[in-house]
C-alpha positions in Angstrom: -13.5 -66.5 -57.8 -13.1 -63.4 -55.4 -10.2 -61.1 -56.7 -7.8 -58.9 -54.9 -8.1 -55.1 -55.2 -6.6 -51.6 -54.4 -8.6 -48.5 -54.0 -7.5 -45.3 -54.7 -7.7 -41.8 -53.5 -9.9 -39.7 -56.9 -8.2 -36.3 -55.2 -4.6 -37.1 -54.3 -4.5 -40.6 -56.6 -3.3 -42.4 -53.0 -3.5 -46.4 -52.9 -5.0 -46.5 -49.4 -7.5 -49.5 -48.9 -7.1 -53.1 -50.3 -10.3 -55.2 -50.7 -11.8 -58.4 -52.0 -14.8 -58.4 -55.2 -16.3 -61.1 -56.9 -15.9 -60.5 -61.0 -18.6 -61.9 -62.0 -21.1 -60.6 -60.0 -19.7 -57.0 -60.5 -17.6 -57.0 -64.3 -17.7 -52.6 -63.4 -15.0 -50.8 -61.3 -16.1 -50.6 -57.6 -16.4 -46.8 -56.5 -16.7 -46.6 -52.6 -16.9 -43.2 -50.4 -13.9 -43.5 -47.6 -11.8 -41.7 -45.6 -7.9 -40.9 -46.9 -5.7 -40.0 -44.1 -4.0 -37.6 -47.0 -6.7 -35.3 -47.3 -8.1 -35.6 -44.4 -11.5 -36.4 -45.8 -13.8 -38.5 -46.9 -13.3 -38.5 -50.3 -14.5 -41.0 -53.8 -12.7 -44.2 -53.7 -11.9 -46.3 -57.3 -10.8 -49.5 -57.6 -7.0 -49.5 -59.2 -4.8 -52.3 -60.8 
């Protein structure tokens, strides 16, 4: 039931983090605050295809 998914930089559009979600206990895009080693910052995370 747990899907696969990539999280992506919101400032430089980066795929940096990979991570597991269940679908049916959250059907909306996961949004997570995280550090990208691009920016140097901790910057909005979105879940990607």
């Amino acid at each position: 039931m747990r899907d696969n998914i990539i999280l992506a930089c919101q400032t430089c559009k980066h795929r940096n983090y990979t991570s597991t979600k269940n679908k049916k206990t959250l059907p909306q895009k996961l949004e997570l605050k995280k550090y990208c080693p691009f920016c140097r910052e901790h910057t909005l995370h979105k879940e990607t295809k």
